[in-house]
C-alpha positions as CSV (number, residue, x, y, z in Angstrom):
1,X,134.8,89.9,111.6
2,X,131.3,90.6,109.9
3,X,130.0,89.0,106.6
4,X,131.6,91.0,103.8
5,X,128.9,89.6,101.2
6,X,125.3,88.8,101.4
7,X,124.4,85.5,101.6
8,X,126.3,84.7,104.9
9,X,124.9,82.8,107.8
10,X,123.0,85.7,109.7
11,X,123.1,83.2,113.1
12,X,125.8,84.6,115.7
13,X,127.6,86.7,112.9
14,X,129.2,84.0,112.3
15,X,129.9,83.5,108.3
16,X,128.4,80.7,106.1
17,X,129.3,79.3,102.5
18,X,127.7,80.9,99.3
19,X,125.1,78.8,97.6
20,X,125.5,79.8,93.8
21,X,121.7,80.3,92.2
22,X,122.6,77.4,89.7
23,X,123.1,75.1,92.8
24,X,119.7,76.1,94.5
25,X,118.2,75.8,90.6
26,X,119.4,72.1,90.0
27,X,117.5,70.8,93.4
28,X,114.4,73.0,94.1
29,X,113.0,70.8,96.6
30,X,116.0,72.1,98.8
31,X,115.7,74.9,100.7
32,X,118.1,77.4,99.9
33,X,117.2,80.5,101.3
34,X,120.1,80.9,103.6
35,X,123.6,79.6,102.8
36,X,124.5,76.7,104.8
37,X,127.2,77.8,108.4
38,X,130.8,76.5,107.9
39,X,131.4,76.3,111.9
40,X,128.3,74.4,112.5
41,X,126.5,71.3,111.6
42,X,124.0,72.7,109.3
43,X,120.3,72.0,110.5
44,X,119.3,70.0,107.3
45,X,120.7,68.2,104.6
46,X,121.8,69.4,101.4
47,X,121.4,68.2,97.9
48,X,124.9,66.1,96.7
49,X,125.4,68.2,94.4
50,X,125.6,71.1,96.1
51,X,127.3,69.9,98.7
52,X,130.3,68.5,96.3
53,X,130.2,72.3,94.8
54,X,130.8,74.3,97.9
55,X,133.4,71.7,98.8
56,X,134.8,71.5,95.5
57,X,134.9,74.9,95.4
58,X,137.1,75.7,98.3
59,X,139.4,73.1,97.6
60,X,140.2,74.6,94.4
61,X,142.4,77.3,96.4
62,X,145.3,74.1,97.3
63,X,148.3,74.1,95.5
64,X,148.4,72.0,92.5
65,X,150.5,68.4,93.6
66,X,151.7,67.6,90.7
67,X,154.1,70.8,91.2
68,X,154.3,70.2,95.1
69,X,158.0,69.3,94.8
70,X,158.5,69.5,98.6
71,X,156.6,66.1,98.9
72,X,158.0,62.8,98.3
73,X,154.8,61.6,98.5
74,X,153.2,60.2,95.3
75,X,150.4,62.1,93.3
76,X,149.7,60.3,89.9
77,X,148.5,56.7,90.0
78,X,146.9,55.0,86.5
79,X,143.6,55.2,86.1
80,X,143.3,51.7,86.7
81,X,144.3,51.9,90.3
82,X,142.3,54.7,91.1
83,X,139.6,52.1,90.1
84,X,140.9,50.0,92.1
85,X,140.8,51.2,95.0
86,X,137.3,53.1,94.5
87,X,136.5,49.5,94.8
88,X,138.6,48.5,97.5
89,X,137.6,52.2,100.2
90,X,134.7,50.7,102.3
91,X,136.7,47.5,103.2
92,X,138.4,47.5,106.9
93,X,142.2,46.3,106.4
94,X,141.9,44.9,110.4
95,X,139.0,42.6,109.4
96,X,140.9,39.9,107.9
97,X,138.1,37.2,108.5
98,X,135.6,39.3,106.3
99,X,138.2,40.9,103.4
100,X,140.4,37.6,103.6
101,X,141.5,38.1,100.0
102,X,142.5,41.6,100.6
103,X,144.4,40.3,103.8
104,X,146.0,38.1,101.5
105,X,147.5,40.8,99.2
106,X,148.5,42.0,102.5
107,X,151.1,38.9,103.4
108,X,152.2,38.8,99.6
109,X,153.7,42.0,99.5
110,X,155.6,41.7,102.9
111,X,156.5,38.3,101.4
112,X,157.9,40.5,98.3
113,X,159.6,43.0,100.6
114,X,161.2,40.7,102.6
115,X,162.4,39.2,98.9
116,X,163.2,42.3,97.9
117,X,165.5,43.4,101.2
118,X,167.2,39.9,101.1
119,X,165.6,38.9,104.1
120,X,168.0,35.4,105.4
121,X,164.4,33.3,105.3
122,X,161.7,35.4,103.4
123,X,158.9,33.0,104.7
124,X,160.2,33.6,108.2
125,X,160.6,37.5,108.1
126,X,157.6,39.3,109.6
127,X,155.4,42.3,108.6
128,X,152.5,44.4,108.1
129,X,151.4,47.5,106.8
130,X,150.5,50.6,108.6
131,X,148.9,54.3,107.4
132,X,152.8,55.4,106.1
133,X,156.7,55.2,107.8
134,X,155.6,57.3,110.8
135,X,153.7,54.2,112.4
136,X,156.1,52.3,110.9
137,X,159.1,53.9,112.5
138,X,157.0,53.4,115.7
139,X,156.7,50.1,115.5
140,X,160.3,49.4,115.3
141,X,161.2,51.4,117.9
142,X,158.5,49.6,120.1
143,X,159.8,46.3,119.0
144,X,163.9,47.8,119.8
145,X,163.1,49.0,123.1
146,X,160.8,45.4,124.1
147,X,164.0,43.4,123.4
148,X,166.1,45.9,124.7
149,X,163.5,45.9,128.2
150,X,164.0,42.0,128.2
151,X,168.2,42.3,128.1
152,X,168.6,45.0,130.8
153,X,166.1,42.9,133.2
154,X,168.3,40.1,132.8
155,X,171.0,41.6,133.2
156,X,170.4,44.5,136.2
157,X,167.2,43.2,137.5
158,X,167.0,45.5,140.6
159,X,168.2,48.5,138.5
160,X,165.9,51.2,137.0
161,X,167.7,52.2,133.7
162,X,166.3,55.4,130.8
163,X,167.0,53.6,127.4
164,X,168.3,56.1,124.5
165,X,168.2,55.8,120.8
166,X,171.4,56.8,118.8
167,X,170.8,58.6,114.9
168,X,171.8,61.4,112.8
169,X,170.6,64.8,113.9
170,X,168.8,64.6,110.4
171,X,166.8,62.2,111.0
172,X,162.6,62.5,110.1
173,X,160.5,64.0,113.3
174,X,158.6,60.7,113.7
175,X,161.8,59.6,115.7
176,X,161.5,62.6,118.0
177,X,158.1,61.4,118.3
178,X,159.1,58.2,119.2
179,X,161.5,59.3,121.9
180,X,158.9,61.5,123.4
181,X,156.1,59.3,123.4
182,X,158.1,56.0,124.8
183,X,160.3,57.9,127.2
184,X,163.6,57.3,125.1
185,X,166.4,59.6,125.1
186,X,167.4,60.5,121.9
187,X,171.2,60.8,121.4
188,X,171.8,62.4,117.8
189,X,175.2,62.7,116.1
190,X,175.5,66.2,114.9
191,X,176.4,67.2,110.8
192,X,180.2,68.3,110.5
193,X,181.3,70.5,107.5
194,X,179.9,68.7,104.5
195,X,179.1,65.6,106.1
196,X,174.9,66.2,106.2
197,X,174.0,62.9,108.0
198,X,175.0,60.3,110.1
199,X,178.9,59.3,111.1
200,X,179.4,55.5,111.6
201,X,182.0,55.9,114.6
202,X,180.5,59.2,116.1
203,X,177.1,56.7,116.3
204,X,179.0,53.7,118.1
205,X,180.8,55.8,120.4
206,X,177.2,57.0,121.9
207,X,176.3,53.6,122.4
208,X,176.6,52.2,125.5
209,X,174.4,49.3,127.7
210,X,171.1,51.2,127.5
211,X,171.2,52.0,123.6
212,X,167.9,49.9,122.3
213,X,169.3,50.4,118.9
214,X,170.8,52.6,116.4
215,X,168.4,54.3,113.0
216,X,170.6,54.7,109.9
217,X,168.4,56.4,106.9
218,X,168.3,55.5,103.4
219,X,167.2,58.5,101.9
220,X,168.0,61.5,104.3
221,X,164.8,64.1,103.8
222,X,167.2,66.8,103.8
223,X,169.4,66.3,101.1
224,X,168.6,62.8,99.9
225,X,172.2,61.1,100.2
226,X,171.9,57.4,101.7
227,X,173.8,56.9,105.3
228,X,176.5,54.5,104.9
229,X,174.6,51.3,106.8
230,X,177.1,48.9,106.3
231,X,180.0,51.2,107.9
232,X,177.4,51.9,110.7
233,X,176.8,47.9,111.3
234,X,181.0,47.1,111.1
235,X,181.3,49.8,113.7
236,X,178.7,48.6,115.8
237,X,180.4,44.8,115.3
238,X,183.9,46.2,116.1
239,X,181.9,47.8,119.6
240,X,180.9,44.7,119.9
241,X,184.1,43.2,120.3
242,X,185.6,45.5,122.5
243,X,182.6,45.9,125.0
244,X,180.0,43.0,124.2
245,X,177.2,45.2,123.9
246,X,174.9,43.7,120.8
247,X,173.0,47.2,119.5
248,X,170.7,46.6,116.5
249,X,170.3,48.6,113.6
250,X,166.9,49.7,112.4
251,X,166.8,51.0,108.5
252,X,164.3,53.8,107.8
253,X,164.4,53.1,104.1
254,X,161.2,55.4,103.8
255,X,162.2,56.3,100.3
256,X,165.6,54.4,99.7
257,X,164.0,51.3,100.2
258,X,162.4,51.5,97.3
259,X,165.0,53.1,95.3
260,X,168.1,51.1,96.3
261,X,167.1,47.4,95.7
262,X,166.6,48.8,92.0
263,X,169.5,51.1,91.1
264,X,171.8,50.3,93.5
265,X,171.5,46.4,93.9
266,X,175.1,46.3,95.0
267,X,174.5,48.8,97.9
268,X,174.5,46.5,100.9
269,X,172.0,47.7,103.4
270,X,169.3,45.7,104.0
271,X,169.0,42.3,105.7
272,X,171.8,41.1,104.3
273,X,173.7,42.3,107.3
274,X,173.0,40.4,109.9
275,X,172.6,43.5,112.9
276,X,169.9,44.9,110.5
277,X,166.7,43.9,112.9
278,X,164.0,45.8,110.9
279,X,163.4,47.5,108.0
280,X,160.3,50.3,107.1
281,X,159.5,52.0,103.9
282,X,157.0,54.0,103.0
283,X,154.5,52.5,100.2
284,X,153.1,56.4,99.3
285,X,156.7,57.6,98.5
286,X,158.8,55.8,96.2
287,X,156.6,52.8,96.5
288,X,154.1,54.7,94.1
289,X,150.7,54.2,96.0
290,X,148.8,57.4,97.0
291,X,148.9,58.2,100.5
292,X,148.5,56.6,103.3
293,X,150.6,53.4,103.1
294,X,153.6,52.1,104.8
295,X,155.2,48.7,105.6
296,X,157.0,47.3,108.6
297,X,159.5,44.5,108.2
298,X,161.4,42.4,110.8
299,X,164.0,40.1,110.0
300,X,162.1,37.0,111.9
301,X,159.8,36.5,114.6
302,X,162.6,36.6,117.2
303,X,163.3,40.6,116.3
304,X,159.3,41.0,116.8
305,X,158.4,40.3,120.6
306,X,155.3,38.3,120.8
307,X,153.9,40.3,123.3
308,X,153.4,42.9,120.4
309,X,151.1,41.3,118.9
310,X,147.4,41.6,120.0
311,X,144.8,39.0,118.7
312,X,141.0,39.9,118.6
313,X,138.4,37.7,118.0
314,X,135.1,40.0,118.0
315,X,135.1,40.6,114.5
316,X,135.5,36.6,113.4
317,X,138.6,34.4,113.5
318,X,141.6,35.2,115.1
319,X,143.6,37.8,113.9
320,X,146.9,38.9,115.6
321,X,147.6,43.1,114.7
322,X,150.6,44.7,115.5
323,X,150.1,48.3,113.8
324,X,149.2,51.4,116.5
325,X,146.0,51.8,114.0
326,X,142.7,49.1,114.0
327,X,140.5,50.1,111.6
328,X,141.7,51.5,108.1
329,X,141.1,51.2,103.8
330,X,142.0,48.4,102.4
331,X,142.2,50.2,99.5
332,X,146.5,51.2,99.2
333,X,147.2,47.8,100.2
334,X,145.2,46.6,96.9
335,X,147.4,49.8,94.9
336,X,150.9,48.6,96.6
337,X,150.0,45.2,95.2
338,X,148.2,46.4,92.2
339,X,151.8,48.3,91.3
340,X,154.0,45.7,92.2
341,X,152.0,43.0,90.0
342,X,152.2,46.1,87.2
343,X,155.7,46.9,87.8
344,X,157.6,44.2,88.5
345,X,161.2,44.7,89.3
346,X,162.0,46.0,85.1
347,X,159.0,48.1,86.0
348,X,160.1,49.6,89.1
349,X,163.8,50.3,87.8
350,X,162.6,52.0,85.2
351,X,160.7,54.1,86.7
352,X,163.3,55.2,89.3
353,X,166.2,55.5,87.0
354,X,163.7,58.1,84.9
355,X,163.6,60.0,88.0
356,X,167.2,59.9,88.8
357,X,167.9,60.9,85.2
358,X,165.7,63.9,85.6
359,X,167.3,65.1,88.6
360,X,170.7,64.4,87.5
361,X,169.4,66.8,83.9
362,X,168.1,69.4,86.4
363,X,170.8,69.3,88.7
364,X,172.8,70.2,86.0
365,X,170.4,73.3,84.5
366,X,170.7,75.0,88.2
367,X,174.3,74.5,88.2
368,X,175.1,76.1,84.7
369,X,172.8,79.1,86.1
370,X,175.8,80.1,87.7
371,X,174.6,82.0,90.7
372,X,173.9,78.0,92.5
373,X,175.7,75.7,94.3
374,X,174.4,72.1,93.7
375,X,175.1,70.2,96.7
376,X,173.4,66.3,96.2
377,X,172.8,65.6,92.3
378,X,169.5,63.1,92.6
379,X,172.3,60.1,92.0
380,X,171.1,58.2,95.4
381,X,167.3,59.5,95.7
382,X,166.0,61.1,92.5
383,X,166.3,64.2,95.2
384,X,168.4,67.7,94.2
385,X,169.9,70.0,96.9
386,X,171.5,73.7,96.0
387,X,172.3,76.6,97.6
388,X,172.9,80.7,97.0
389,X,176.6,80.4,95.4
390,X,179.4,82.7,97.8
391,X,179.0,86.0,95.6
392,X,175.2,85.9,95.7
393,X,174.3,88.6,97.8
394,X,170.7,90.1,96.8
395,X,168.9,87.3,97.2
396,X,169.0,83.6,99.3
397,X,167.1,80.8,98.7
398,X,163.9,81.6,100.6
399,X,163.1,84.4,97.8
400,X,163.5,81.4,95.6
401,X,160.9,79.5,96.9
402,X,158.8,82.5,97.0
403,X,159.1,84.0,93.5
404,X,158.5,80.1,92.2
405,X,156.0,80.0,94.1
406,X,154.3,82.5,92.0
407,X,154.5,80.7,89.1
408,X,152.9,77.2,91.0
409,X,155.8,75.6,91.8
410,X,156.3,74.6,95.8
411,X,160.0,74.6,96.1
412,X,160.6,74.7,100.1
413,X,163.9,76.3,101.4
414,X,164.9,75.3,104.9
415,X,167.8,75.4,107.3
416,X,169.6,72.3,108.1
417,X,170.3,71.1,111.6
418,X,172.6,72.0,114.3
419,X,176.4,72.8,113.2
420,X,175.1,73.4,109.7
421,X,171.8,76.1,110.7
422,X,174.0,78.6,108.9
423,X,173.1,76.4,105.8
424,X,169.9,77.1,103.7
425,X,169.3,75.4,101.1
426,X,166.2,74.5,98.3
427,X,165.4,71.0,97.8
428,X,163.4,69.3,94.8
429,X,161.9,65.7,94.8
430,X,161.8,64.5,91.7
431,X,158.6,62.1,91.5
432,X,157.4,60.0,89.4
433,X,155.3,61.8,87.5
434,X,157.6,64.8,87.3
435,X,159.2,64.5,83.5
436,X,161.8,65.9,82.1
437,X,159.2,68.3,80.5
438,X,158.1,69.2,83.5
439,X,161.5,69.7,85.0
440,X,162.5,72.2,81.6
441,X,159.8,74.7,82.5
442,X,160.6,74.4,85.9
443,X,164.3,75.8,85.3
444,X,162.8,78.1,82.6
445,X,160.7,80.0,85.3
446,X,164.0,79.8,87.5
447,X,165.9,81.8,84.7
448,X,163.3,84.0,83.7
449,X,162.9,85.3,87.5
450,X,167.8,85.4,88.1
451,X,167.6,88.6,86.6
452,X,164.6,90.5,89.0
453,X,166.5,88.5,91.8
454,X,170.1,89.8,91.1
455,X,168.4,93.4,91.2
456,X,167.1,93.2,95.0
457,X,169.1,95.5,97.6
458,X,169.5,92.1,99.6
459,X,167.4,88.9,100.6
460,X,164.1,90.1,101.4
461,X,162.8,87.4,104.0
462,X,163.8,88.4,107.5
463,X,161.4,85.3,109.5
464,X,162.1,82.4,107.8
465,X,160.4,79.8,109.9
466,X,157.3,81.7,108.8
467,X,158.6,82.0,105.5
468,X,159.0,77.8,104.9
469,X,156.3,75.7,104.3
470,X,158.6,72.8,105.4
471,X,159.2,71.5,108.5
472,X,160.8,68.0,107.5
473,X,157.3,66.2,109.3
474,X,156.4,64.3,106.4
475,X,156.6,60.5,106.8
C-alpha cells in the first residue's frame, strides 16, 4: 500500500513515522529531512526526544489498563514503587554474587510464601521466582514428571511408559503448553451442567501408574470459583488405598494464592495437606506487582529433584537456578517485597476484601438489570461471571463487550469449554485499583446502552473467535 501522507519513507515504498516540525525544531543539529522507516533500522540516530514522541505517540492508540477488566494482571502500583524499581531495572536477578541484597529479598519472600501457605518447615520449603505462573507452572510440572521418571524406572525398568497429567478442562493454556513441550498427555476432566471446573472423583478415576500428578486451580480464569483441593487430595488418598499409587497434587494458586490465605484462612488448600507437592502464584496478579513476576514453591527439597537445579560459576560464586529464564529485572522482585513489607497481612486483607466487596456490589447492579444471569458473585476471586438471561433474544454477550467497548471499557465474552461451549458468558476482574466508583460508571454505561441492545433484530456477531479479545492465555 502506498504512503497516504507526505512525509513517509520514500525507500522501497515502504512507509515511515511522521516527524512533527516541533520535534525537528527542539534538536536542529538532527537531520530531519526524511521521517525515520518503521520496518528498518533507521541509518542514524535520533534526538531522545524525538524518539520518545513517535513512540509515545503510537502507543497512545492501546486501550487504557486501568479499564482492561479482562486482565487480572495488576496496573496501579504507588508511586513509591515505581521508584523503586526505576532503581532496581538494570540489575540481573540471576547475578546473585553481584546484587546479593536483591537476591536476598528474593529468599525472604519465598520464606514468607512458604509462611503464608503453611508450608510443614518454612525454612525447609524451596523456591524462586520466575517472569509470572506460566514458568512457574512449568517448573512444577518439570519437577512432577522428574519424580514421577525416578518411580516408573524403579519400578518397570525395561518398560517405555508416556506419563499423563490429570486437570479440569478449564485449566490456564500454560498447562497445554506444558504437555506439549514435555511430551505429557494431558487427561482433562470435562465441565458437567453447572459444575465449571474440576470434579475430585472424575480426576482420581483418570489416574492411574503413569499420572505424574494432578493440578487443582485456585482461582479458575474462567469464572473465578476455587476447585475444591482438599476433596481432590481425600480422593486421591482413598485411590491410594485401593491401588497404592501415590499421585501429587500441584496448586496453581495464580490468583487464589493470594486471595485465599487472606479471606478465606479457613479454606484448606495449601501445604497443609500433605499430597500438596508445590504451590505457584503469580506476584503480577493478586500479588500486586506490575508484570512480570511469579513464584514457585515446593514443599521441601525432596519434592524438588536436585538434578533441577543448575549451578554456574562464570558470573562469581556459586549460584544454583532452577527457573527456564537466566537473565531478568531485579526490579518486581524489589516491588513483591516492597508490597509485602507495605502491606503486611492487615494490608493485604484489606485490600482483597475491597475487591471482593466491589464485585459482590457489581454483581448485584448486573443482576437487578434484569436481562442477566449472574453466574459467580466475586465471593472466592474478586471475579464476576453473567450471562444473556433465557428471554434475551436481540442481543448475547459478545455485543456486550463490543458496545462497552465503545465507551473504554474491555469486558471480554468467551465460550467456555467442552460440554459447556453452548455457554458464553462476560467476565470482570475486579482489581485493585478498580473502586467502587469505578465499578458505578461502569454499570451506568451498561444501562444506558440495555435499551439500544433490546432494540437489535438478533445478536449481531456471527465469528466470535474473531469477535473476543480473550483467549484464556494470560498467566
Amino acid at each position: 500500500m502506498p504512503p497516504l501522507f507526505h512525509g513517509s519513507s520514500k525507500e522501497r515504498g515502504t512507509p515511515g513515522l511522521a516527524v512533527n516540525p516541533f520535534h525537528a525544531v527542539a534538536n536542529p543539529a538532527a537531520d530531519m529531512t526524511e521521517a525515520p522507516p518503521a520496518h528498518r533500522l533507521p541509518d542514524g540516530p535520533l534526538a531522545p526526544e524525538t524518539a520518545y514522541r513517535l513512540v509515545h505517540d503510537e502507543l497512545m492508540l492501546d486501550g487504557n489498563a486501568r479499564l482492561n477488566l479482562a486482565t487480572f494482571v495488576t496496573t496501579w502500583m504507588e508511586p513509591q514503587a515505581d521508584v523503586l524499581m526505576a532503581e532496581c531495572r538494570d540489575k540481573n536477578m540471576i547475578d546473585k554474587d553481584e546484587y546479593p541484597r536483591t537476591a536476598e529479598l528474593e529468599r525472604r519472600c519465598v520464606a514468607m510464601l512458604a509462611d503464608l501457605w503453611n508450608a510443614p518447615v518454612p525454612s525447609e520449603a524451596v523456591g524462586c521466582s520466575t517472569t509470572g505462573s506460566s514458568e512457574a507452572c512449568m517448573l512444577a510440572g518439570m519437577a512432577l514428571k522428574r519424580r514421577w521418571s525416578r518411580r516408573s524406572a524403579d519400578r518397570y525398568p525395561s518398560r517405555e511408559a508416556r506419563p499423563n497429567l490429570v486437570m479440569g478442562v478449564n485449566v490456564q493454556v500454560c498447562w497445554e503448553k506444558f504437555c506439549t513441550y514435555w511430551e505429557v498427555e494431558p487427561r482433562k476432566v470435562p465441565m458437567e451442567g453447572d459444575r465449571f471446573h474440576l470434579d475430585p472423583q472424575a480426576a482420581a478415576e483418570l489416574c492411574d501408574e503413569n499420572t505424574i500428578g494432578v493440578v487443582g486451580i485456585l482461582g479458575s480464569t474462567y469464572d473465578g470459583s476455587y476447585e475444591p483441593i482438599a476433596d481432590l487430595c481425600a480422593a486421591l488418598d482413598a485411590l491410594q488405598e485401593r491401588t497404592g499409587l501415590d499421585i501429587p497434587v500441584h496448586v496453581d494458586g495464580a490468583s487464589g494464592a493470594m486471595v485465599a490465605p487472606f479471606l478465606d484462612p479457613d479454606l484448606v488448600w495449601d501445604f497443609r495437606l500433605p499430597r500438596v507437592a508445590s504451590v505457584n502464584t503469580s506476584g503480577h496478579k493478586f500479588g500486586l506487582v506490575y508484570p512480570g513476576v511469579g513464584w514457585a514453591l515446593w514443599r521441601d527439597h525432596h519434592a524438588l529433584p536436585e538434578e533441577l537445579v543448575f549451578r554456574v560459576n562464570y558470573l562469581g560464586g556459586d549460584m544454583p537456578t532452577f527457573a527456564l529464564n537466566f537473565s531478568r529485572p531485579g526490579a518486581q522482585v524489589a516491588a513483591q517485597y516492597y508490597t509485602f513489607l507495605r502491606l503486611g497481612r492487615q494490608g493485604y486483607r484489606d485490600v482483597q476484601q475491597a475487591s471482593r466487596d466491589v464485585a459482590g456490589g457489581l454483581s448485584d447492579g448486573i443482576a437487578a438489570l434484569g436481562d442477566f444471569r449472574v453466574l459467580t458473585r466475586g465471593d472466592q476471586l474478586p471475579v464476576l461471571t453473567f450471562t444473556t438471561g433465557p428471554d434475551v433474544r436481540a442481543y448475547d454477550v459478545f455485543d456486550v463487550s463490543r458496545r462497552l467497548r465503545e465507551n473504554g471499557w474491555l469486558v471480554p465474552a468467551y465460550t467456555f469449554p467442552p460440554k459447556r461451549e453452548d455457554l458464553a458468558v462476560c467476565r470482570i476482574v475486579c482489581r485493585n485499583g478498580f473502586s467502587s466508583d469505578l465499578a458505578e460508571l461502569l454499570l451506568a454505561d451498561l444501562t444506558r446502552l440495555l435499551p439500544e441492545l433490546r432494540e437489535q433484530p438478533h445478536p449481531l456477531v456471527v465469528d466470535r473467535e474473531a469477535e473476543t479479545p480473550f483467549h484464556h492465555a494470560e498467566h
